[in-house]
C-alpha positions as CSV (number, residue, x, y, z in Angstrom):
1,X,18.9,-10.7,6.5
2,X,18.5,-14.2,8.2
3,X,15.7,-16.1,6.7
4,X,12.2,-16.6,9.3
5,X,10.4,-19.6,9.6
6,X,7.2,-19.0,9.0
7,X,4.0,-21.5,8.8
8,X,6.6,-24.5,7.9
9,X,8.1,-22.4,5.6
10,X,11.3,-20.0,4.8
11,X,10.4,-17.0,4.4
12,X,13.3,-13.7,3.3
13,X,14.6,-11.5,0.9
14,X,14.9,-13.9,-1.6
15,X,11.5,-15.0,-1.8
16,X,9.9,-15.1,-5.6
17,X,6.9,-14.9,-4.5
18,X,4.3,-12.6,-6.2
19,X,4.2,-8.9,-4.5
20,X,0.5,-9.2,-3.4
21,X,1.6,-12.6,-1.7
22,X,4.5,-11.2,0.4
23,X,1.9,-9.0,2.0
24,X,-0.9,-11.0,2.5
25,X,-1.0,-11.4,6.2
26,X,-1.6,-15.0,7.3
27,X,-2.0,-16.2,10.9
28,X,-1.9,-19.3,12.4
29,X,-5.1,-20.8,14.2
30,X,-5.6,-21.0,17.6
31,X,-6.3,-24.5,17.7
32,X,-2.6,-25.5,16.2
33,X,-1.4,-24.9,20.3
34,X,-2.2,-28.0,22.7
35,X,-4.5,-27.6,24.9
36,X,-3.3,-27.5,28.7
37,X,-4.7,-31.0,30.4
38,X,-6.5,-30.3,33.3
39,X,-4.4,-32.5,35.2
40,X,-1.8,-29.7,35.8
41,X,-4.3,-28.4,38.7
42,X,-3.4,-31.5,40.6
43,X,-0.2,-29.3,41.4
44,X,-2.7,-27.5,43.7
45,X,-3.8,-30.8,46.6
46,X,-0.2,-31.8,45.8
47,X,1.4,-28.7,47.6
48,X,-1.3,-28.5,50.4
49,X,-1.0,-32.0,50.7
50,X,3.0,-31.8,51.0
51,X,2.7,-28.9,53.3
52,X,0.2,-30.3,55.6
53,X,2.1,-33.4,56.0
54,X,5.2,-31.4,56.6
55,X,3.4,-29.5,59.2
56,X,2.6,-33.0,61.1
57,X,6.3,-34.6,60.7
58,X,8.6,-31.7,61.2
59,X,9.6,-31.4,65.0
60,X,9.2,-27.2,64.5
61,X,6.2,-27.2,62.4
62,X,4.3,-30.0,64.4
63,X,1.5,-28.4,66.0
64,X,1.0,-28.3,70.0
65,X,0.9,-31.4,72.0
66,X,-2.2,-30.7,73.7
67,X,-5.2,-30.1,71.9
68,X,-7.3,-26.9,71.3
69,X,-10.4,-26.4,72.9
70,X,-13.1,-27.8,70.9
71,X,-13.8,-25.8,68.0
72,X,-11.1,-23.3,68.3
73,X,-9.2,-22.3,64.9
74,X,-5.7,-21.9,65.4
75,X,-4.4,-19.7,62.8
76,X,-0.4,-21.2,63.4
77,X,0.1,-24.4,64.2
78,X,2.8,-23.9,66.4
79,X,2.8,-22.9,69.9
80,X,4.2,-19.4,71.1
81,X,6.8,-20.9,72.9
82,X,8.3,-23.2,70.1
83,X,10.9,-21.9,67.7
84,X,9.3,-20.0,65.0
85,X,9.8,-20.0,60.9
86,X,9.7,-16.6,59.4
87,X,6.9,-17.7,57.4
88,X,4.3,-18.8,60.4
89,X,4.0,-15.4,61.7
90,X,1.7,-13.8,59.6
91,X,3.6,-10.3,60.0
92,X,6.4,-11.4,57.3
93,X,6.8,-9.2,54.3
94,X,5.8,-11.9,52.1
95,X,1.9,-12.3,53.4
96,X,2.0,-8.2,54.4
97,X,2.8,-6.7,50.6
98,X,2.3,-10.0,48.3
99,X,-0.7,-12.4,49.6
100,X,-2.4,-9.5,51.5
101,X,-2.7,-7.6,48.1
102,X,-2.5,-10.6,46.0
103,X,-5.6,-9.6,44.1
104,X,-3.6,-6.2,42.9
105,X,-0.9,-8.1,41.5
106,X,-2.5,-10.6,39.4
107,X,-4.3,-7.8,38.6
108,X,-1.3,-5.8,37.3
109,X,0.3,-8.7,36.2
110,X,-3.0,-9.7,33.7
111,X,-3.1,-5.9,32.8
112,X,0.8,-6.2,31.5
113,X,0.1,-9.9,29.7
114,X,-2.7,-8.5,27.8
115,X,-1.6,-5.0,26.9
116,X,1.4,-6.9,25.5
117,X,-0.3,-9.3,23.5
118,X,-0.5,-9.6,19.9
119,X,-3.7,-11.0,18.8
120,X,-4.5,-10.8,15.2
121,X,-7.0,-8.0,13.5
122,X,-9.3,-10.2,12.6
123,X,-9.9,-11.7,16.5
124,X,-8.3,-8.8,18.8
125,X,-11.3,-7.3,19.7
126,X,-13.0,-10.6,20.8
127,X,-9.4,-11.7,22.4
128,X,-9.6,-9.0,24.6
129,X,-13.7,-8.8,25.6
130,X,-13.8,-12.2,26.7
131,X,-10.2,-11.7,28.3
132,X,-12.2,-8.8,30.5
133,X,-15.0,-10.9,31.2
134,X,-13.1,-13.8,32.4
135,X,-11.3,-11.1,34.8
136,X,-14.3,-9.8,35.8
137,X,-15.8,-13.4,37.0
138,X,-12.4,-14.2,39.0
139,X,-12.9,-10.7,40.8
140,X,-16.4,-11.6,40.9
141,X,-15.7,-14.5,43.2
142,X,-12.7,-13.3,44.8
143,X,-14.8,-10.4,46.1
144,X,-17.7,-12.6,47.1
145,X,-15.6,-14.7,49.0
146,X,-13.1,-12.2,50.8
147,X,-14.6,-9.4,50.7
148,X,-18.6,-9.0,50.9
149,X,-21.7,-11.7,49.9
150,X,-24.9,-9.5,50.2
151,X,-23.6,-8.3,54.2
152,X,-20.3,-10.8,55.2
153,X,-17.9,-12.0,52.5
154,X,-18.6,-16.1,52.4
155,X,-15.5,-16.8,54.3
156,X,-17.2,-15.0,57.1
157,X,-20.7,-16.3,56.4
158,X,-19.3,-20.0,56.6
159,X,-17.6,-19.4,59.9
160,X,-20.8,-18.0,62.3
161,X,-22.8,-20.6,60.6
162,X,-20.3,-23.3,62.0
163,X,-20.7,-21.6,65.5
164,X,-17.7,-19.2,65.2
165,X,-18.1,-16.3,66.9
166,X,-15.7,-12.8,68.1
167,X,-14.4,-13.0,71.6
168,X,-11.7,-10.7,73.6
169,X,-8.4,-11.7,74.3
170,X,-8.9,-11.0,78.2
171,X,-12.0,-9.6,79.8
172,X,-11.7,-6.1,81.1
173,X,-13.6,-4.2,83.5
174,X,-16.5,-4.4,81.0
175,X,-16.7,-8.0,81.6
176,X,-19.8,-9.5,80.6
177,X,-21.0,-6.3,78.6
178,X,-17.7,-6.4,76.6
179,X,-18.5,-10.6,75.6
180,X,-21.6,-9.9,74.7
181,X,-21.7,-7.1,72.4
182,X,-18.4,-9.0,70.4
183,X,-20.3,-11.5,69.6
184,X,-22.5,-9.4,68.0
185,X,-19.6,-9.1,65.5
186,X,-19.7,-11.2,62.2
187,X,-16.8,-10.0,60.3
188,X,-13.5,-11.5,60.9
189,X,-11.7,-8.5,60.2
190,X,-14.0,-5.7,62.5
191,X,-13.4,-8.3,65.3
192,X,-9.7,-8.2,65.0
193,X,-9.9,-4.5,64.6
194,X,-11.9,-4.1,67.9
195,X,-9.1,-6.4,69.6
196,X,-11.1,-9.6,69.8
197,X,-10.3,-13.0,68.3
198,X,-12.0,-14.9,65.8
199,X,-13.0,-18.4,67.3
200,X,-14.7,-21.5,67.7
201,X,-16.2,-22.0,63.4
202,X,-14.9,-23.4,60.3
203,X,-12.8,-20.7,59.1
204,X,-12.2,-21.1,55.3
205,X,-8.7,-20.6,54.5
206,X,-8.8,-17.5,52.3
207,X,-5.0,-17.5,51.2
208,X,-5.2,-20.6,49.7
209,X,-8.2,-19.7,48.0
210,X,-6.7,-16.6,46.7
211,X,-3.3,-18.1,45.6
212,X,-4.8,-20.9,43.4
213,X,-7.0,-18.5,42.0
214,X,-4.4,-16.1,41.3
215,X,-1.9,-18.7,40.3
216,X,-3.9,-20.6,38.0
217,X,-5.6,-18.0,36.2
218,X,-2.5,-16.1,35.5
219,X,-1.4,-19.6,34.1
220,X,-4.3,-20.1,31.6
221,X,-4.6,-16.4,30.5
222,X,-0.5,-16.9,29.4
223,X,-1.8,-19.8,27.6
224,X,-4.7,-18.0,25.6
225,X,-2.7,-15.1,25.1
226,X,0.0,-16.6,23.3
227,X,-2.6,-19.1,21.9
228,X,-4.3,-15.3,20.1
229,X,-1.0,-14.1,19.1
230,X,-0.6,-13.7,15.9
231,X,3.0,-15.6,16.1
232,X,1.5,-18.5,18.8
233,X,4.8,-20.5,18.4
234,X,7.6,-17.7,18.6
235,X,8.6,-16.7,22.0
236,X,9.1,-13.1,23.1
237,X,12.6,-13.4,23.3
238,X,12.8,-15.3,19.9
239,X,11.0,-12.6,18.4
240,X,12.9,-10.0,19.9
241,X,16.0,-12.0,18.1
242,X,14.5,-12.0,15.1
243,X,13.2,-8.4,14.5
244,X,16.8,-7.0,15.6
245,X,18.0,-7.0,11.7
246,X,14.6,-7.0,10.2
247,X,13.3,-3.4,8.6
248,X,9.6,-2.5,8.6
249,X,8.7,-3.6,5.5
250,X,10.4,-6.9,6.4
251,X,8.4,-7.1,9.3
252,X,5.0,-6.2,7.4
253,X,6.3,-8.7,4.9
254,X,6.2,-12.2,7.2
255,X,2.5,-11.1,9.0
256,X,3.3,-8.1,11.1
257,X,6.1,-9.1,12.8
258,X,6.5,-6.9,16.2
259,X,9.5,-4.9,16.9
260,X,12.6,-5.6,19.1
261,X,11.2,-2.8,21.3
262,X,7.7,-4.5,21.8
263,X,9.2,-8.2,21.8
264,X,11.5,-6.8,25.1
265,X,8.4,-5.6,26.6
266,X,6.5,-8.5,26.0
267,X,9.1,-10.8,27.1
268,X,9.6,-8.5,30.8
269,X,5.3,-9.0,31.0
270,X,6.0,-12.4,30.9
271,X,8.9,-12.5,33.4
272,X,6.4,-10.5,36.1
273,X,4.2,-12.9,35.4
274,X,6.5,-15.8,36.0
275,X,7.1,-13.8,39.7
276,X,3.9,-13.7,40.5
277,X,3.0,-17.3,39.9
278,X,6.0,-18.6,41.3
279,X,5.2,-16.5,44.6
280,X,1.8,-18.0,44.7
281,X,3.2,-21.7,44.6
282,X,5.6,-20.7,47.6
283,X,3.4,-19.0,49.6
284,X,0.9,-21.7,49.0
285,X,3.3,-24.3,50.5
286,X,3.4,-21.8,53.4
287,X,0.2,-21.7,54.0
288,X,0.0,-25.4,53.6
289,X,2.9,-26.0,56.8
290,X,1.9,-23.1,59.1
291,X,-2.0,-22.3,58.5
292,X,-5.7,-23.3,58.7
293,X,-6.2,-27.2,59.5
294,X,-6.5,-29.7,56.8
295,X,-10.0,-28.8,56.2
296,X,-10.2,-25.4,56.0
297,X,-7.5,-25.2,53.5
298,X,-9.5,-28.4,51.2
299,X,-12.6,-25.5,51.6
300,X,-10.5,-22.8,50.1
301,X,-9.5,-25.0,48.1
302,X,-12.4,-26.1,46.3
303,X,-14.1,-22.6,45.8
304,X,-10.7,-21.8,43.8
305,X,-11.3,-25.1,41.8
306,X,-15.1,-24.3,41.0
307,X,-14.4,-21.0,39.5
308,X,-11.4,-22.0,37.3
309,X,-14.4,-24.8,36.2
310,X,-16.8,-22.1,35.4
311,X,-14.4,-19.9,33.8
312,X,-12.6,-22.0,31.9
313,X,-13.7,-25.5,31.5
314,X,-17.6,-25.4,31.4
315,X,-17.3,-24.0,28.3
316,X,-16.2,-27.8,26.8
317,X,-19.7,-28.9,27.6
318,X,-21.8,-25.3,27.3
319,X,-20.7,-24.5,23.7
320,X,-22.7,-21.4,24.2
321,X,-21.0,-20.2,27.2
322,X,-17.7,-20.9,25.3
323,X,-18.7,-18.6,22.6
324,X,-19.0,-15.4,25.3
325,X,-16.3,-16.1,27.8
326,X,-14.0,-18.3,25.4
327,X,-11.3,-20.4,27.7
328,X,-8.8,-22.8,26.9
């Protein structure tokens, strides 16, 4: 069988080594892998900062000549009678069945990544607690955010506060009585449902919250995973290569080595993964050119950025918050 490189050293058939040697199982610490530098999440102002100048300089992505009303959000920058881009209507498949439900797919692609992974016995359990809990803080402010903050999510919270409020599209016989009880609204969604338009406040852009979110913690929980597995420098398709002509006691031999059959699977967890970031990024430049003003998408933003800080960098300076959630 072809020899395998193993902890800088060969490792086969032919090994002289004592029995109780070949199947003492030896693993190589986490810290051996490089840290990611947290300068990689500059990708993140880079993109909004690409698309929003885009957005100024293109002829069909410029927004309208004549301003808005003060304090109206526009939600596309261009005009309904300029020539439209697939991607600044908010009706294309992209934003209906990926950033719409962009939570359940980094959700199913985390659930693949760590089901997948390989972490030795002696740290699997811990791998995968603090793996849950990390998950379990992203939703945590994902849900705040979006969804509901003790009565409207945040997103909703910081647009009323900034004088936003739910009006009709055009006043029917109800009139007055129709304005009125809208505004009673404070939910961006229940006022689109009713027929009314959200207007007039600082309305945090929530898909470019959720896409850096998404994005980057897919990124770092890759990292960790592979950082816990109990081969950290052997890809999955390298592995899959290398268990193709090993037997079971071969594999036992060089520290558990997985089989073909689980190094496939792992490697097609990885690939899904790959999709789903690579989504993000693009619909993240969308966003950038056709959505939100420059503000609104620096607010979104910035919530993103705080809780990728609390999940995964605060623990540098909080050893004891390191210890429960773990992070890079």
């Amino acid at each position: 069988m072809p020899a395998v490189l193993r902890n800088g050293r060969t490792v086969g058939q032919q090994d002289e080594k004592p029995e109780s040697s070949k199947t003492e199982t030896t693993f190589t610490t986490p810290t051996t892998m490089s840290r990611p530098s947290t300068y990689l999440l500059l990708i993140y102002p880079v993109i909004l900062g690409i698309g929003s100048l885009y957005s100024v300089l293109s002829p069909i992505a410029a927004p309208p000549v004549a301003p808005l009303a003060p304090g109206v959000t526009s939600e596309a920058n261009t005009p309904s009678t300029a020539p439209v881009n697939y991607f600044s209507t908010k009706r294309n498949i992209f934003n209906v069945y990926f950033v719409k439900r962009g939570w359940f797919w980094m959700t199913l692609a985390f659930v693949l990544l760590q089901i997948t992974t390989r972490p030795p016995p002696a740290i699997k359990q811990k791998h995968y607690l603090q793996a849950a809990l990390r998950y379990t803080l992203a939703t945590f402010s994902w849900f705040l955010t979006t969804q509901w903050c003790f009565g409207p999510a945040l997103i909703d919270r910081s647009f009323t506060i900034t004088g936003g409020h739910c009006e009709p599209h055009i006043l029917n016989t109800n009139g007055i009585g129709e304005v009125i009880g809208m505004t009673q609204i404070n939910s961006g969604p229940v006022c689109k449902a009713v027929g009314g338009r959200w207007k007039g406040g600082h309305d945090i852009s929530g898909h470019v919250f959720i896409l850096t979110l998404a994005s980057a913690f897919l990124i770092y929980e890759l990292y960790i995973s592979d950082r816990d597995s109990s081969h950290p420098h052997v890809s999955p398709k390298a592995a899959a290569a290398v268990a193709h002509d090993m037997t079971e006691e071969e594999r036992k031999a060089v520290g558990g080595w997985e089989s073909e059959t689980a190094a496939k699977v792992r490697m097609w967890s990885r690939y899904i993964l790959y999709g789903v970031v690579v989504l993000d990024f693009w619909m993240l430049m969308m966003t950038a050119i056709w959505f939100h003003t420059w503000q609104e998408k620096l607010s979104g933003l910035l919530i993103a950025g705080s809780t990728l800080y609390g999940i995964y960098f605060l623990g540098h300076h909080v050893p004891e918050w390191r210890s429960i959630a773990g992070g890079l």
